[in-house]
Every structure is written in C-alpha cells, then in structure tokens.
C-alpha positions, 0 to 999 in steps of 0.5 A: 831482468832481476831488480834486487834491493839488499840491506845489510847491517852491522851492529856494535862496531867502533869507528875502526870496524865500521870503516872495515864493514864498508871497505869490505862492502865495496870491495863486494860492490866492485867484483860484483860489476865485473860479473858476467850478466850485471848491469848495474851496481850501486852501493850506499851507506850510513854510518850510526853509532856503533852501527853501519846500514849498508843498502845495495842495488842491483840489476842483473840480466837474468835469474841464471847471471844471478845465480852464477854471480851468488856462486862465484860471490861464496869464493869471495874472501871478503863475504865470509868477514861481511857475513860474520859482521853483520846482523840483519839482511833483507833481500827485495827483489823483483822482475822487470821488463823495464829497461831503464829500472836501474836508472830510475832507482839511483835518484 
C-alpha cells in the first residue's frame, strides 16, 4: 500500500477565491474516493489571510491504482483551476505493509 501525504497552498486569494480553492479541493477529494484502488481519502484545511493550506491524506492499494488514479485525475476540469491557484505542493509519500496506517493518521 501507498501512504501519501499532499500539501497544497494558495496564496493572495479574498474570502471568495479561497472558498473556491477548498470547493475545488473537495470536489478533488470526493472523485478521488471513487477510484478504483483508494482506500481512503481525507482532506483538511485552514484558512489564513489571503491564504489556504489545503492537506490530503491518501491510501492507495498499489503504485499501479496510484498511477491510474493520476491519469484519470489530469482529465479532471477541477485540477487544472487547483494547479493554476496554488503556489506550493509538497508530496510525502511512503510504502506500508500496515493495514490500519490510514486509520492510525486520521487522529
């Protein structure tokens, strides 16, 4: 199993854009759930002044269910406007034998 922890930000939004960077976000987070090989999606954020920090957590059966996930994720219309609002993405992501390592994150 793949373990990734994905951090997005987006900086100099008013209240309005930083409501659409999160709705854009879910929207993300919910197709995402829906892809063959995910079992588990999480999504968090905080909202700054002017900002958005944005933090997903996902379990993905296998490398392959990953990469399927990342093509079909590109056809997306909502990535493209996530990619051309944020500034910063960090991507942590580790293999694990474990299976309650989702569980034991979500706390």
């Amino acid at each position: 199993m793949l373990l990734l922890k994905v951090k997005s930000v987006a900086l100099h939004l008013n209240n309005e854009r930083a409501k659409e960077f999160v709705a854009l976000c879910r929207a993300h987070a919910e197709a995402s759930k829906k892809d063959e090989g995910n079992l588990g999606f999480r999504m968090k954020y905080i909202l700054l002044p002017g900002a958005v920090k944005v933090t997903f957590l996902e379990l993905w059966r296998d490398r392959d269910a990953l990469e399927k996930h990342n093509q079909a994720a590109k056809s997306r219309g909502h990535i493209a406007k996530i990619d051309e609002m944020r500034v910063y993405r960090e991507v942590i992501e580790r293999e694990t034998e474990e299976g309650d390592a989702f569980k034991q994150r979500k706390k």
